[in-house]
DRENBARO-997533 format. One line per field, with one value per atom (N, C-alpha, C): residue number from 0; residue in one letter; atom name; x, y, z. Coordinates in nm, 2 decimals. Example, Ala and Ser with C-alpha at 12.3 -4.5 7.8 and 13.67 -1.06 7.14 Angstrom:
# residues 2
num <- c(0,0,0,1,1,1)
residuo <- c(A,A,A,S,S,S)
atomo <- c(N,CA,C,N,CA,C)
c1 <- c(1.32,1.23,1.32,1.28,1.37,1.29)
c2 <- c(-0.57,-0.45,-0.33,-0.22,-0.11,0.00)
c3 <- c(0.78,0.78,0.78,0.71,0.71,0.79)
END
This chain:
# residues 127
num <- c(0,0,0,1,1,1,2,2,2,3,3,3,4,4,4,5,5,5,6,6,6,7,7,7,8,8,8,9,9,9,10,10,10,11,11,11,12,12,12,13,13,13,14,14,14,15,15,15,16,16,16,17,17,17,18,18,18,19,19,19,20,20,20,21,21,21,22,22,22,23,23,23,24,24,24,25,25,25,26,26,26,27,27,27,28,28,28,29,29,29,30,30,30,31,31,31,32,32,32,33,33,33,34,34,34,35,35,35,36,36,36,37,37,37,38,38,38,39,39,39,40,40,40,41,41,41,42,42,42,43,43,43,44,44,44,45,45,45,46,46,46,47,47,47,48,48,48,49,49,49,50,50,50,51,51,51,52,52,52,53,53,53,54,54,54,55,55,55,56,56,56,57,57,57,58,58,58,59,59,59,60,60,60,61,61,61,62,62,62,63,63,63,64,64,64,65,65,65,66,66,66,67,67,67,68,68,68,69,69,69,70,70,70,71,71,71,72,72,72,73,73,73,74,74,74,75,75,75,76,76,76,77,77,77,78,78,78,79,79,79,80,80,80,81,81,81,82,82,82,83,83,83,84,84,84,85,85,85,86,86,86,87,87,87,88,88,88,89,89,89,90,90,90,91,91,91,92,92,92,93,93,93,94,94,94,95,95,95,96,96,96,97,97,97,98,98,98,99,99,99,100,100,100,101,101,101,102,102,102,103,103,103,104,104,104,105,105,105,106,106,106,107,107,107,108,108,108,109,109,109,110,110,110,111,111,111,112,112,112,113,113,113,114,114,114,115,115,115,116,116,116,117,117,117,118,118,118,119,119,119,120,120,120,121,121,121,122,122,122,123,123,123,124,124,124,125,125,125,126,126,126)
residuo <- c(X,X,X,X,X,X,X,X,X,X,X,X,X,X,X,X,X,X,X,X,X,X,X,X,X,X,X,X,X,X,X,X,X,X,X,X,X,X,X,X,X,X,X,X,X,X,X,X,X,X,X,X,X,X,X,X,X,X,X,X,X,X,X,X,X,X,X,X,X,X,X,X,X,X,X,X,X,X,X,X,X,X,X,X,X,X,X,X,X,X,X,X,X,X,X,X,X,X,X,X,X,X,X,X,X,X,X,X,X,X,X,X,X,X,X,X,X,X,X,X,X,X,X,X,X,X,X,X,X,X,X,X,X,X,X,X,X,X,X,X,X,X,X,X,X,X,X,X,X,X,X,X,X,X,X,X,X,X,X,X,X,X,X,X,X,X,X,X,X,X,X,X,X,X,X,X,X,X,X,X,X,X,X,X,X,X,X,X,X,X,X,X,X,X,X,X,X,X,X,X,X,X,X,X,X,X,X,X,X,X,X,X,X,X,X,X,X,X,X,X,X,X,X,X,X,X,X,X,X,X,X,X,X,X,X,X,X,X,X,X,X,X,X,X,X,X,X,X,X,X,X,X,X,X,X,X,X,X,X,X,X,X,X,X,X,X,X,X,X,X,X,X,X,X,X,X,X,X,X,X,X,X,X,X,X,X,X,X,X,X,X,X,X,X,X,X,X,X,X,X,X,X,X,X,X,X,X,X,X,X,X,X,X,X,X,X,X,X,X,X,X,X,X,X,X,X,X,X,X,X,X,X,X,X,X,X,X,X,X,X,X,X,X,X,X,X,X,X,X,X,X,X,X,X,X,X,X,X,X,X,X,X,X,X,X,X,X,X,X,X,X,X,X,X,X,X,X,X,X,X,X)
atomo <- c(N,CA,C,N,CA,C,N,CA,C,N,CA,C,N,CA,C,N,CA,C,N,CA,C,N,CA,C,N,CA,C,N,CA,C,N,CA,C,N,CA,C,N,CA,C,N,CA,C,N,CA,C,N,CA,C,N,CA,C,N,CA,C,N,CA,C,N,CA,C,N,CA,C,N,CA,C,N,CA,C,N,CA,C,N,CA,C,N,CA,C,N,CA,C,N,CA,C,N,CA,C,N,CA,C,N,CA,C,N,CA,C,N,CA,C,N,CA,C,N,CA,C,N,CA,C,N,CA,C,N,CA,C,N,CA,C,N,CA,C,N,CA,C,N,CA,C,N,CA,C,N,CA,C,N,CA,C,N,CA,C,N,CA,C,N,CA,C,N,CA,C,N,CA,C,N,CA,C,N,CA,C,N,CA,C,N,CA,C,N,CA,C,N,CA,C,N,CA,C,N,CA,C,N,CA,C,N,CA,C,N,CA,C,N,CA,C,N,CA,C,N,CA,C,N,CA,C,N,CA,C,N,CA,C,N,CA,C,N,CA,C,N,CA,C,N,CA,C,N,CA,C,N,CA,C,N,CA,C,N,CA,C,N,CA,C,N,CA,C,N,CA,C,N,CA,C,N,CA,C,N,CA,C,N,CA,C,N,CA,C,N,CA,C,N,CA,C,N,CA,C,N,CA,C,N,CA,C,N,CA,C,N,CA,C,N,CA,C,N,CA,C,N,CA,C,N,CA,C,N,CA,C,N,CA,C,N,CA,C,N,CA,C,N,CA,C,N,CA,C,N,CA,C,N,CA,C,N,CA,C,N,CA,C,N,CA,C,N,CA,C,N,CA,C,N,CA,C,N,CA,C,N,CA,C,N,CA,C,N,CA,C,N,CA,C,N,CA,C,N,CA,C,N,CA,C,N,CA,C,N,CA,C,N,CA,C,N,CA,C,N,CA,C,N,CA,C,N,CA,C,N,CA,C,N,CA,C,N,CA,C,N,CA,C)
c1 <- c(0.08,0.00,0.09,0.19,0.28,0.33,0.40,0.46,0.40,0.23,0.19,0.13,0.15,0.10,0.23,0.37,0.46,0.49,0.43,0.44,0.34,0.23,0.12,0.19,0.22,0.32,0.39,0.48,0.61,0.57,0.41,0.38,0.36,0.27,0.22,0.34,0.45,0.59,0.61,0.65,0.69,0.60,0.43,0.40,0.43,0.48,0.45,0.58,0.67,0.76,0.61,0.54,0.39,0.36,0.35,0.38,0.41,0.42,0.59,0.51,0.58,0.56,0.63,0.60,0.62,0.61,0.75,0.72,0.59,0.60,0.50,0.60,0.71,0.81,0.85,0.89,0.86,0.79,0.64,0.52,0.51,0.53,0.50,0.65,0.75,0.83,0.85,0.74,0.77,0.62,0.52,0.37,0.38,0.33,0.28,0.38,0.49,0.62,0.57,0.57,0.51,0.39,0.34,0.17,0.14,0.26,0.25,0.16,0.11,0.10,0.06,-0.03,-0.02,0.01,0.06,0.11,-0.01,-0.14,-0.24,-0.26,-0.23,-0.22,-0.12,0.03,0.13,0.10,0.04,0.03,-0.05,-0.20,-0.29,-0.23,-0.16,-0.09,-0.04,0.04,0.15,0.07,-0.07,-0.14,-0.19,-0.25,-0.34,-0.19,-0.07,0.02,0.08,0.07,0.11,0.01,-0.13,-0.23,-0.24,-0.16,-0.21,-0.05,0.06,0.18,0.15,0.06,0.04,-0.05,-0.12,-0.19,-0.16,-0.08,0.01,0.10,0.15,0.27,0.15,0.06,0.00,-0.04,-0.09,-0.09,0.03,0.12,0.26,0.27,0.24,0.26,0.21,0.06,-0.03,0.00,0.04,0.05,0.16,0.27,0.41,0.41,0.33,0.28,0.23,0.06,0.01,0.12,0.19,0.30,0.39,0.47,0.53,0.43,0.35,0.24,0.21,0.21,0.18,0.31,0.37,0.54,0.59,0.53,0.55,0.43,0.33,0.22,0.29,0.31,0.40,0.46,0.57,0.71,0.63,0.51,0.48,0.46,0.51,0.52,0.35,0.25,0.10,0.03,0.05,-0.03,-0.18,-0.24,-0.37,-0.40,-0.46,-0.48,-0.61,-0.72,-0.81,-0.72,-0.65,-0.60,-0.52,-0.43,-0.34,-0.48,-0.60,-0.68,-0.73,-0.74,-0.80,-0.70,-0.58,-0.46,-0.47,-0.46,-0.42,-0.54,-0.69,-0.74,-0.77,-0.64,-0.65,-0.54,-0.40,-0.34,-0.42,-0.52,-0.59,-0.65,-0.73,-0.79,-0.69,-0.59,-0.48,-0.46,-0.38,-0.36,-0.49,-0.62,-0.76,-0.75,-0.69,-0.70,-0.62,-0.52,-0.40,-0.43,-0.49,-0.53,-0.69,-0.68,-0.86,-0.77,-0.68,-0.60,-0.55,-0.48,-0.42,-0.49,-0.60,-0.69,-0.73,-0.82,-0.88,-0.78,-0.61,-0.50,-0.49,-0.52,-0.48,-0.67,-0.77,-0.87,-0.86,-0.85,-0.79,-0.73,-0.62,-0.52,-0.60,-0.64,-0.72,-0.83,-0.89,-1.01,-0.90,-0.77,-0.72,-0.67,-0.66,-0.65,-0.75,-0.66,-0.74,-0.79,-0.91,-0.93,-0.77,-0.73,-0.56,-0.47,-0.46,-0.36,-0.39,-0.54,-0.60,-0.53,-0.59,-0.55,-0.39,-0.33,-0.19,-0.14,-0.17,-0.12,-0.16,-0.32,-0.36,-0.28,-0.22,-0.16,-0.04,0.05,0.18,0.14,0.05,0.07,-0.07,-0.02,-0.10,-0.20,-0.28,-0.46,-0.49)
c2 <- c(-0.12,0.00,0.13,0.17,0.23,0.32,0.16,0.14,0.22,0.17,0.22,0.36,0.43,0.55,0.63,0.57,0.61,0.65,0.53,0.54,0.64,0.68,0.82,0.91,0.94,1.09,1.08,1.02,1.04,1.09,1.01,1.04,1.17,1.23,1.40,1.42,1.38,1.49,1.56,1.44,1.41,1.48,1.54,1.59,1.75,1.79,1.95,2.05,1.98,2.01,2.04,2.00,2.04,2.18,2.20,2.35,2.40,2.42,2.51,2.59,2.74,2.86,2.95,3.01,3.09,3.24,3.29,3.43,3.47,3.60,3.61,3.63,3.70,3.68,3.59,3.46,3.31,3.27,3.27,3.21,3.31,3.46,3.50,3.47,3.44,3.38,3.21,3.18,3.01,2.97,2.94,2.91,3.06,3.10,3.31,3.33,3.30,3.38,3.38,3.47,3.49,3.52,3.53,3.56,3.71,3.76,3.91,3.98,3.95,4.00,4.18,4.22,4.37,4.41,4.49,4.54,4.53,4.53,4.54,4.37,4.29,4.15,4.11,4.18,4.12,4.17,4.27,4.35,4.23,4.21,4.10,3.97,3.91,3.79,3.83,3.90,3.97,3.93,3.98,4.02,3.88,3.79,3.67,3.58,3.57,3.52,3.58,3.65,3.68,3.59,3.64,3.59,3.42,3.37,3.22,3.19,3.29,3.22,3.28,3.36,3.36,3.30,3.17,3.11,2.99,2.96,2.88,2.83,2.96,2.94,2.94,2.97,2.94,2.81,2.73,2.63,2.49,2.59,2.53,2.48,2.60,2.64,2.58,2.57,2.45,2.30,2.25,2.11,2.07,2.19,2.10,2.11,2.18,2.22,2.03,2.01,1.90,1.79,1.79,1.71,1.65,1.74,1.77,1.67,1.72,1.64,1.50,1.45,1.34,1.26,1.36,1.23,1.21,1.35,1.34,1.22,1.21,1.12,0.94,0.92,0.80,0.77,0.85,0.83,0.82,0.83,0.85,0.69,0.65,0.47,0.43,0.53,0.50,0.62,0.55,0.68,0.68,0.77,0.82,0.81,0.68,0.65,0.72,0.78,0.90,1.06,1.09,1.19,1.19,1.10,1.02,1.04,0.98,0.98,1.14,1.22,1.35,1.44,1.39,1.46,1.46,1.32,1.28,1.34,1.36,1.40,1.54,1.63,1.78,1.78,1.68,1.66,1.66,1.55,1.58,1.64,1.76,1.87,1.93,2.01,2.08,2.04,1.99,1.90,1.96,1.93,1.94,2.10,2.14,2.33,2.37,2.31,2.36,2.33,2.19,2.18,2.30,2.29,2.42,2.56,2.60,2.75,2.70,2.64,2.65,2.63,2.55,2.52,2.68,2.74,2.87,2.99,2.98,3.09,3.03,2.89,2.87,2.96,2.91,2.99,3.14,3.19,3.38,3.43,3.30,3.36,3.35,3.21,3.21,3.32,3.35,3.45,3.63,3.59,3.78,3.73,3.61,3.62,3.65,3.70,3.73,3.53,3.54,3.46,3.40,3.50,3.41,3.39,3.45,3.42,3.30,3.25,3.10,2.99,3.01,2.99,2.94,3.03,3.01,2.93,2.93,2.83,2.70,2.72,2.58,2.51,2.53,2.53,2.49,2.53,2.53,2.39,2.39,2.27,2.10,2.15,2.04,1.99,2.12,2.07,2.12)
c3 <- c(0.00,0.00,0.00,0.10,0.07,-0.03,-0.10,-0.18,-0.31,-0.32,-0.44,-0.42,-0.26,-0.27,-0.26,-0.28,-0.33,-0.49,-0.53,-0.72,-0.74,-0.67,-0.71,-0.69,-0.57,-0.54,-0.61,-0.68,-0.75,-0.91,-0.95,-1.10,-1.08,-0.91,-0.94,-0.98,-0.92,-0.90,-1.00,-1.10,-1.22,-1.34,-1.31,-1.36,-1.36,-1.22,-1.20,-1.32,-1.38,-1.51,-1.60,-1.62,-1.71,-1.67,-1.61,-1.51,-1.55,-1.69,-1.69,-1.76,-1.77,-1.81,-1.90,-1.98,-2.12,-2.12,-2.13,-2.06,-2.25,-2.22,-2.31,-2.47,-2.45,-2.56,-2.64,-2.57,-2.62,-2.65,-2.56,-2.67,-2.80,-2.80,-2.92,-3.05,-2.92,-3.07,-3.13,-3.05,-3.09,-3.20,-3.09,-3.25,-3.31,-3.24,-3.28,-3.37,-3.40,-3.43,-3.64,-3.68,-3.82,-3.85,-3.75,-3.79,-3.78,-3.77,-3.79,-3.67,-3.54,-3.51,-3.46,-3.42,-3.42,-3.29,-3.28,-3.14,-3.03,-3.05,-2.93,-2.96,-3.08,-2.98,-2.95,-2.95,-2.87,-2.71,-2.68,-2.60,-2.49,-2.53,-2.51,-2.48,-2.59,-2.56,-2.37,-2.42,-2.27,-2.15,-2.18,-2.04,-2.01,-2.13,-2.10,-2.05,-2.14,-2.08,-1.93,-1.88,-1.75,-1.65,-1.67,-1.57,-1.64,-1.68,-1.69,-1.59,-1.62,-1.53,-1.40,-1.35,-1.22,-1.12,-1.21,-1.21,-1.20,-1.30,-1.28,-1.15,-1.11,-1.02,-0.90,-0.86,-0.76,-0.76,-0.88,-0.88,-0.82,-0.89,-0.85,-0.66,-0.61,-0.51,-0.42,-0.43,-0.38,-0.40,-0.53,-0.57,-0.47,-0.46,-0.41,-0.25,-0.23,-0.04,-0.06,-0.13,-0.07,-0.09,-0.19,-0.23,-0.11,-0.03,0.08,0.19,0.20,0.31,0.29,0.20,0.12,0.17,0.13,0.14,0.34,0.40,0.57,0.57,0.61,0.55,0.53,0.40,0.38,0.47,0.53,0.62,0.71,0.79,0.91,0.97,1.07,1.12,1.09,1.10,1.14,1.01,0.90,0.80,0.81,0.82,0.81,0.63,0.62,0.48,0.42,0.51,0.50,0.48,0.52,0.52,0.36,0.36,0.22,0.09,0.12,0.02,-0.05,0.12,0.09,-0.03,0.04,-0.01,-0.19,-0.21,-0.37,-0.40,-0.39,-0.47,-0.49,-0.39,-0.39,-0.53,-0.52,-0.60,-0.75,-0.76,-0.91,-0.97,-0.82,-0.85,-0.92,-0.85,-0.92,-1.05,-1.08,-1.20,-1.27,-1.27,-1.39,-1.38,-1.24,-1.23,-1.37,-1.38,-1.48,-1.59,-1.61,-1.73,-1.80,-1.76,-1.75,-1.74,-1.68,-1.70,-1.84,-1.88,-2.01,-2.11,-2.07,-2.20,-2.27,-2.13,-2.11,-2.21,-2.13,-2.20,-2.39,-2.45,-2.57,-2.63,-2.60,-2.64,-2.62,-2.54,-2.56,-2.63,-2.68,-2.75,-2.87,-2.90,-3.06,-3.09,-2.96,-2.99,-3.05,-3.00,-3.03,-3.19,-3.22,-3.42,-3.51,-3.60,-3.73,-3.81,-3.85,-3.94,-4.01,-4.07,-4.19,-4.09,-4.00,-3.84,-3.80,-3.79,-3.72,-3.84,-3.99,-4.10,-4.12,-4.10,-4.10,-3.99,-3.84,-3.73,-3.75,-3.80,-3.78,-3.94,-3.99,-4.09,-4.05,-4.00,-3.89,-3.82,-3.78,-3.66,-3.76,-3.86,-3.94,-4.02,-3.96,-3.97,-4.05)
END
């Protein structure tokens, strides 16, 4: 039992690198980068990309707090396997939180393109 609520905490661990954040220069020089752009949507990107990495990093913040607890928890000679349960599934909350902030930052960004801007990425990435 442990053992396998050792292998969970280790998968969150291993996910919170997903976490990861794009100042807003990068995202506009990596997909964005050729779509020309006008300065009130690099501006926009800037803003929706700030508030998704501050969102982010709170997420961050919370995951590796319950994370921490999880692992005192384990180590403890007498784990509270109610408490262990409560924990993981603050852990999956998180995790669906982040997925739902990023989903949310990629639609903002699509809603500040022009039709040939949408055109041209979805273009870029295959479709």
């Amino acid at each position: 039992m442990k053992r396998l609520l050792g292998i969970v905490i280790l998968s969150f661990i291993l996910v919170l690198p997903a976490f990861a954040q794009l100042s807003p220069t990068a995202l506009i020089a990596s997909p964005l980068a050729g779509l020309n752009l006008t300065e009130v949507q690099q501006q926009a990107v800037g803003t929706l990309t700030q508030a998704r990495n501050d969102a982010v990093t709170n997420l961050q913040v919370q995951m590796a707090s319950t994370v921490d607890e999880l692992e005192v928890l384990l180590d403890a000679p007498s784990p509270d396997l109610a408490r262990i349960g409560t924990l993981s599934r603050q852990v999956r909350s998180l995790a669906a939180q982040d997925k739902q902030v990023q989903r949310q930052f990629r639609r903002d960004v699509w809603q500040l393109l022009t039709p040939a801007q949408r055109d041209v990425l979805l273009a870029r990435l295959g479709f």
